[in-house]
GULO-21796 format. One record per residue: residue in one letter; chain; x negated, y, z negated of N, C-alpha, C in turn. Coordinates in nm, 2 decimals. Layout:
N
> A, A, X, Y, Z, X, Y, Z, X, Y, Z
...
***
This chain:
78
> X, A, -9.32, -1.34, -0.32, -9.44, -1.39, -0.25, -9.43, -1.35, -0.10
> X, A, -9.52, -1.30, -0.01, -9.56, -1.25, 0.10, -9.50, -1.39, 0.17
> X, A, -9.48, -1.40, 0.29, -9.49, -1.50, 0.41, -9.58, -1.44, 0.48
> X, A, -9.63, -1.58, 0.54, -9.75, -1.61, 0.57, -9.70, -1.58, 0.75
> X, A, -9.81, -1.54, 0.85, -9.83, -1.52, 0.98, -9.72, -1.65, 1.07
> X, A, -9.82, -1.79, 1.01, -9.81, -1.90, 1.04, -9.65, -1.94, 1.05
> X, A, -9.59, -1.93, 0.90, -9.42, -1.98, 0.89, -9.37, -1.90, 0.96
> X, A, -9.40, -1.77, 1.00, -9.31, -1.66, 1.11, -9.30, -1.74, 1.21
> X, A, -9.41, -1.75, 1.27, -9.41, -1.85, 1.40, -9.36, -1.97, 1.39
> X, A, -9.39, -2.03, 1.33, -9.31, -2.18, 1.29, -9.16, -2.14, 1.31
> X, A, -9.12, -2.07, 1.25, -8.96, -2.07, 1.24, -8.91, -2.03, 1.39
> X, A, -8.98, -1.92, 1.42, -8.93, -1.91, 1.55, -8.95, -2.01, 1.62
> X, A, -9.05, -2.05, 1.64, -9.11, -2.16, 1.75, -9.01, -2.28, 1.74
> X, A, -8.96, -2.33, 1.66, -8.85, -2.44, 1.58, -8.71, -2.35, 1.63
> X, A, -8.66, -2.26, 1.64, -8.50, -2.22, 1.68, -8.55, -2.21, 1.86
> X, A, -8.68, -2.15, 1.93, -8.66, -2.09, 2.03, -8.81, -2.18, 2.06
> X, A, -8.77, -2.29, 2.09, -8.90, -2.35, 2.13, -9.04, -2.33, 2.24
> X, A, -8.94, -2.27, 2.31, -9.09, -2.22, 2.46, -9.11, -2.11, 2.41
> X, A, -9.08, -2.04, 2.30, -9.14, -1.88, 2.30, -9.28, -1.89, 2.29
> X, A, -9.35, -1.81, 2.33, -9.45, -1.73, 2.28, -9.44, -1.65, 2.17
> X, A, -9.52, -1.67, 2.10, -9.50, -1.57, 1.95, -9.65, -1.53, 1.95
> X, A, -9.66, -1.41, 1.93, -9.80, -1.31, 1.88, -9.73, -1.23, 1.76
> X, A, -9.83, -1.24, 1.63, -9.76, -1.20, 1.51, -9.89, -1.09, 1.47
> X, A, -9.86, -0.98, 1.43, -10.02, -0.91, 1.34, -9.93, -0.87, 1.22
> X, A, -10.06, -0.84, 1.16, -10.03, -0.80, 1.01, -10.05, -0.67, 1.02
> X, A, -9.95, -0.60, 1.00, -9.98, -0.48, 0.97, -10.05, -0.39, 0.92
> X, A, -10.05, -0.46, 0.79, -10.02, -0.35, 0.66, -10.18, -0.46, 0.57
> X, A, -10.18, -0.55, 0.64, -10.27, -0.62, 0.53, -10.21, -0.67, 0.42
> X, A, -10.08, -0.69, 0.40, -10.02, -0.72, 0.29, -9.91, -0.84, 0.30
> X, A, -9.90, -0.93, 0.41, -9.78, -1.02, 0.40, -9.69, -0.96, 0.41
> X, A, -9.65, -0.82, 0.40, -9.48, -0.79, 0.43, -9.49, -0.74, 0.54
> X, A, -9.53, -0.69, 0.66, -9.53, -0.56, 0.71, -9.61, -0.67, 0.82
> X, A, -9.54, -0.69, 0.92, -9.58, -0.78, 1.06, -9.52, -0.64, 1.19
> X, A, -9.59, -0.70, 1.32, -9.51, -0.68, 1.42, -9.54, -0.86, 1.53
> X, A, -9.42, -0.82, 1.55, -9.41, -0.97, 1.66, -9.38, -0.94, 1.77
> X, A, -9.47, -1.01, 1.87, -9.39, -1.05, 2.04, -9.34, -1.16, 2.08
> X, A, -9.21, -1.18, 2.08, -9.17, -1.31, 2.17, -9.17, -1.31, 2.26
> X, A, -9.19, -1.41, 2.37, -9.18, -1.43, 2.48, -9.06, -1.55, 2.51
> X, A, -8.95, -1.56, 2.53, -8.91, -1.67, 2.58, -8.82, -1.66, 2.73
> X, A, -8.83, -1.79, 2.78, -8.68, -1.77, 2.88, -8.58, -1.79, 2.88
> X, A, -8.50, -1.81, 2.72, -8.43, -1.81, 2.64, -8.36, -1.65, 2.68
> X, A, -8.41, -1.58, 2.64, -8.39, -1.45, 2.68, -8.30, -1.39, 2.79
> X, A, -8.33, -1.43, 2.90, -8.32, -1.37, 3.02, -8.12, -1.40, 3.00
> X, A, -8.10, -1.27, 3.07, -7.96, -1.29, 3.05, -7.87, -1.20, 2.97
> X, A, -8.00, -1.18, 2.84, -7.91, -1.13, 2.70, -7.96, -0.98, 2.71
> X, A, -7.90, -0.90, 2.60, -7.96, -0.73, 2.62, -8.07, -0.74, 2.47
> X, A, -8.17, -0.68, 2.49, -8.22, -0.65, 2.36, -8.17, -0.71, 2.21
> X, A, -8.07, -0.67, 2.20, -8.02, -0.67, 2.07, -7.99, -0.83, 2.04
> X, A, -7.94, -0.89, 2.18, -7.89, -0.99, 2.16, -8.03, -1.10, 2.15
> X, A, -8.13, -1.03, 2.19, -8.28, -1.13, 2.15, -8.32, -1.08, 2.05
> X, A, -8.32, -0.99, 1.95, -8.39, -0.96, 1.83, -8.26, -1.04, 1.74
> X, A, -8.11, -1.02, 1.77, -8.09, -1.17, 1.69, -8.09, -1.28, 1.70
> X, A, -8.17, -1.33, 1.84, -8.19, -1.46, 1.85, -8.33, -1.49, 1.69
> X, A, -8.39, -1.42, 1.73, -8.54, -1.43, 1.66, -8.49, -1.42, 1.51
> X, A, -8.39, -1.29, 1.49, -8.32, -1.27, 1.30, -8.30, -1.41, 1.25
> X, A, -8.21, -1.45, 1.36, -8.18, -1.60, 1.29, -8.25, -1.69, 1.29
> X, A, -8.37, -1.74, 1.39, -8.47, -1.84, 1.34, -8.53, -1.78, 1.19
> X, A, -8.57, -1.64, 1.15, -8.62, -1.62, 1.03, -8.52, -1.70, 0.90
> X, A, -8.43, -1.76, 0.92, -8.29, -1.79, 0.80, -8.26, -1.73, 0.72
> X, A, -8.28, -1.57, 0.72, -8.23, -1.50, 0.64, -8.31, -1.42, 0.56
> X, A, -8.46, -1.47, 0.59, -8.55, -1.43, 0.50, -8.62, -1.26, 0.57
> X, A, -8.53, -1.18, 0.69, -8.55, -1.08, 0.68, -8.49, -0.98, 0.54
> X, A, -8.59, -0.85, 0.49, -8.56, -0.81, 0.40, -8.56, -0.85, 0.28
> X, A, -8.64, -1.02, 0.31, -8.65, -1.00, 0.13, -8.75, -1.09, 0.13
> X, A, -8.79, -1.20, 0.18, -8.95, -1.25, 0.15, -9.02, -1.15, 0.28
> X, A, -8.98, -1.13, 0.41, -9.03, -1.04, 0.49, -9.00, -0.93, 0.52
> X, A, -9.07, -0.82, 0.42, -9.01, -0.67, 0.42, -8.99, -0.62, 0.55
> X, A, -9.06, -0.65, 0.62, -9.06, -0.57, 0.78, -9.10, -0.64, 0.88
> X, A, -9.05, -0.62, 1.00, -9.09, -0.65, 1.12, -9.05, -0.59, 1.22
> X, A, -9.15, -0.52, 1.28, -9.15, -0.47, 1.43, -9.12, -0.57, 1.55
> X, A, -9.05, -0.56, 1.61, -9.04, -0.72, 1.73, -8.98, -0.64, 1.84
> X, A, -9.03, -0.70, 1.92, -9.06, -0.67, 2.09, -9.04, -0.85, 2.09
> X, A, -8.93, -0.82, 2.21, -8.88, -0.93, 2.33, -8.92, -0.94, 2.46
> X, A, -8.90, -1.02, 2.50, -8.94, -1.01, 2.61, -8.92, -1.16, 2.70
> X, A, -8.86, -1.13, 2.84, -8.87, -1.28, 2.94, -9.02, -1.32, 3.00
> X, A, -9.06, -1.41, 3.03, -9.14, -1.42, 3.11, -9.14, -1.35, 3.24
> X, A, -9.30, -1.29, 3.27, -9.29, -1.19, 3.44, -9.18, -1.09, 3.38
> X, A, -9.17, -1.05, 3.28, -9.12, -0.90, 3.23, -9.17, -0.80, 3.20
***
Protein backbone atom coordinates (compact mmCIF):
# COMPACT_ATOMS: atom_id res chain seq x y z
CA UNK A 1 0.00 0.00 0.00
CA UNK A 2 1.25 3.56 -1.25
CA UNK A 3 1.91 6.25 1.72
CA UNK A 4 0.03 8.90 1.74
CA UNK A 5 1.58 12.86 1.16
CA UNK A 6 0.21 13.58 4.60
CA UNK A 7 2.11 10.61 6.92
CA UNK A 8 5.43 11.78 5.02
CA UNK A 9 4.99 15.03 6.58
CA UNK A 10 3.74 13.84 9.82
CA UNK A 11 6.71 11.79 10.34
CA UNK A 12 9.03 14.26 9.63
CA UNK A 13 7.28 17.08 11.24
CA UNK A 14 7.24 14.65 14.66
CA UNK A 15 11.40 13.76 14.45
CA UNK A 16 12.26 17.50 13.09
CA UNK A 17 9.61 19.74 14.42
CA UNK A 18 10.15 23.37 12.85
CA UNK A 19 10.78 21.85 9.49
CA UNK A 20 9.03 22.94 6.65
CA UNK A 21 8.06 20.05 4.56
CA UNK A 22 6.71 20.55 0.74
CA UNK A 23 5.95 17.01 -0.59
CA UNK A 24 4.58 16.33 -4.60
CA UNK A 25 3.65 13.36 -6.00
CA UNK A 26 5.41 12.55 -8.67
CA UNK A 27 4.44 9.82 -10.42
CA UNK A 28 0.66 9.99 -9.40
CA UNK A 29 1.05 6.80 -7.70
CA UNK A 30 1.90 7.02 -3.88
CA UNK A 31 5.44 5.74 -4.40
CA UNK A 32 7.41 8.27 -6.20
CA UNK A 33 7.43 11.80 -4.04
CA UNK A 34 9.96 14.59 -4.08
CA UNK A 35 10.34 16.55 -0.75
CA UNK A 36 11.79 19.96 0.64
CA UNK A 37 12.74 20.38 4.12
CA UNK A 38 13.41 23.22 5.59
CA UNK A 39 14.79 23.20 9.08
CA UNK A 40 17.30 24.88 11.48
CA UNK A 41 17.98 21.68 12.63
CA UNK A 42 20.25 21.60 9.72
CA UNK A 43 22.59 24.22 9.90
CA UNK A 44 25.86 22.81 10.91
CA UNK A 45 25.44 19.36 9.25
CA UNK A 46 26.66 18.51 5.37
CA UNK A 47 23.96 17.33 3.12
CA UNK A 48 24.17 13.81 3.82
CA UNK A 49 24.01 14.30 7.32
CA UNK A 50 20.34 16.04 6.65
CA UNK A 51 18.94 13.56 4.23
CA UNK A 52 19.63 11.12 7.23
CA UNK A 53 18.10 13.30 9.57
CA UNK A 54 14.84 13.13 7.35
CA UNK A 55 15.79 8.81 6.47
CA UNK A 56 15.22 8.38 10.03
CA UNK A 57 12.01 10.28 10.82
CA UNK A 58 10.61 7.96 7.77
CA UNK A 59 11.35 4.61 10.38
CA UNK A 60 12.49 2.67 7.90
CA UNK A 61 9.79 2.82 5.63
CA UNK A 62 12.25 4.10 2.85
CA UNK A 63 12.27 1.46 0.02
CA UNK A 64 9.50 -0.45 0.91
CA UNK A 65 6.12 1.29 1.72
CA UNK A 66 7.93 4.50 -0.03
CA UNK A 67 9.60 3.44 -3.30
CA UNK A 68 11.23 6.77 -3.85
CA UNK A 69 12.05 10.02 -2.84
CA UNK A 70 13.81 12.92 -4.17
CA UNK A 71 14.73 15.33 -1.07
CA UNK A 72 16.32 18.55 -1.06
CA UNK A 73 17.43 20.21 2.41
CA UNK A 74 17.83 23.01 3.22
CA UNK A 75 18.49 25.85 6.42
CA UNK A 76 16.46 28.69 6.65
CA UNK A 77 17.81 32.07 4.35
CA UNK A 78 19.59 29.21 2.29
Amino acid sequence: MPMDAREIESLIKAAIPDATVEIKDLAGDGDHYAATVTSAAFKGKSRVQQHQMVYAALQGRMGGVLHALALTTATPQD
